[in-house]
N, C-alpha and C positions, 0 to 999 in steps of 0.2 A: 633226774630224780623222779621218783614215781612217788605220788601223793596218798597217802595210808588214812590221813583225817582230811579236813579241810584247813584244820588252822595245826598241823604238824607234817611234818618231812620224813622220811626212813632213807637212810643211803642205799642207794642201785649202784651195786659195783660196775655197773653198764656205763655210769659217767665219769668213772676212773680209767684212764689208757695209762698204759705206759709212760712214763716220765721221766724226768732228771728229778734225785732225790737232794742235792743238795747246794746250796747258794755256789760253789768251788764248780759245778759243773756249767754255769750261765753262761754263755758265752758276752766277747769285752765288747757292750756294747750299752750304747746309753739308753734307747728307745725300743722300743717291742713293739709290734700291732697285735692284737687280740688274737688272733691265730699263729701266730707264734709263742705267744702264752700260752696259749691254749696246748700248741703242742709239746713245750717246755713242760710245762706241770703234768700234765696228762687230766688237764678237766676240761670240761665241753664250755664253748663260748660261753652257754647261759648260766652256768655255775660261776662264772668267773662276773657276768652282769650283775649278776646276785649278789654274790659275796660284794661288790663296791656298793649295793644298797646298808648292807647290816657291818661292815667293818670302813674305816673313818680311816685304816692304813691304807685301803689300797684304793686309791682317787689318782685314774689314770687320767692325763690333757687331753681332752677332745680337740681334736685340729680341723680346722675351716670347713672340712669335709664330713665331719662331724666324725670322724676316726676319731679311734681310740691308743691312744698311747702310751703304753705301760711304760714307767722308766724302770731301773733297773732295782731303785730302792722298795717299788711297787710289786715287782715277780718274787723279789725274795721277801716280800710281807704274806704275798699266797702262798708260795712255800711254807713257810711258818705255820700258815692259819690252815694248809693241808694237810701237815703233819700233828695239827693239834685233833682237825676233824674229823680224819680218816684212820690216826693210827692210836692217838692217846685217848680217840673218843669221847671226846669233848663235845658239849652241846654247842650249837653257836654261840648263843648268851655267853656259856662258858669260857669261850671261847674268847670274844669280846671283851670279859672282864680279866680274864687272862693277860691277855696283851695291853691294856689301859693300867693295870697294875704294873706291870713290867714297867712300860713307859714314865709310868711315874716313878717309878723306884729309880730309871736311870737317871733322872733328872734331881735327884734330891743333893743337897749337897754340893750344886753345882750351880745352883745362886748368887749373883754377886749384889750388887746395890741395885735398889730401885727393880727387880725382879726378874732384871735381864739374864739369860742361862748363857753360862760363860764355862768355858774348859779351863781357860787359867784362870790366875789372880789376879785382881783388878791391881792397873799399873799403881806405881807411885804419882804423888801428886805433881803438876808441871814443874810448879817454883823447887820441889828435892831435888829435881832433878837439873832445871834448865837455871833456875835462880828467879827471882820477882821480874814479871814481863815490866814492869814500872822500868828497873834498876837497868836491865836491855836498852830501853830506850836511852835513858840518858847516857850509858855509857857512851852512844856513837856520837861519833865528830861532826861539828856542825855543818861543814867545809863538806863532807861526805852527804849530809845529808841534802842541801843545797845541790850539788850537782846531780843526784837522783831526782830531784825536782824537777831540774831545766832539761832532763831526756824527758821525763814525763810531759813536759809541756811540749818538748818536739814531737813527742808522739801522739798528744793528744791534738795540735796541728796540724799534723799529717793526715789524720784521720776526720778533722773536720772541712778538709781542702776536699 
């Protein structure tokens, strides 16, 4: 990108290459290093260093070596934020608040208790289902319960020998 102000950007088709236009073209793999992103999307390393400062989608793992490692959920978040920035021209900001809307909108609705995001329904309660853990216990025989005891005690012997 070639700098037009100081505190603004202009797009340089120069840091656009050639690329895969759509999440179906990724190949089946969990991990990227930054040049293979890089050649995946068709944007230059530093576009793509950039973009992980201003968009909070794409936080690739840094590994011991202090690589970078795009998962797969992270190249198809640049896709998206390249398609917003390069072709629906969209401002970054734009852009940002774009995808943070999104985000939130897929998550409405999908709520259960106490604010945890759940795809399904929160189960039924134990006792509907299993009956009162009290009522459990006493059902079992004492006789049953006694000799679960005396292994326990073999075992907890065995293991103090």
């Amino acid at each position: 990108m070639s700098l037009a102000r100081a505190d603004s950007f202009e797009f340089d088709p120069g840091d656009l290459q050639p690329g895969i236009r759509t999440v179906d073209e990724l190949p089946a793999k969990l991990y990227f290093r930054i040049g293979e992103v890089a050649r995946l999307t068709g944007l230059k390393q530093h576009v793509l260093r950039y973009w992980e400062t201003e968009f909070p989608a794409v936080a690739p793992k840094k590994m011991g070596s202090n690589h970078r490692m795009y998962r797969r959920k992270d190249v198809e978040s640049i896709l998206e934020i390249k398609h917003l920035l390069y072709e629906k021209r969209y401002t970054i900001e734009g852009a940002r608040k774009h995808l943070e809307s999104r985000s939130r909108g897929s998550l409405k609705g999908r709520k259960g208790s106490g604010g945890v995001v759940s795809s399904s329904p929160m189960p039924k309660k134990q006792e509907s289902l299993f009956g009162s853990p009290v009522a459990q216990v006493r059902v079992g025989n004492s006789q049953e319960i006694e000799q679960v005891k005396a292994e326990l005690r073999a075992i907890l012997k065995i293991l103090m020998d």
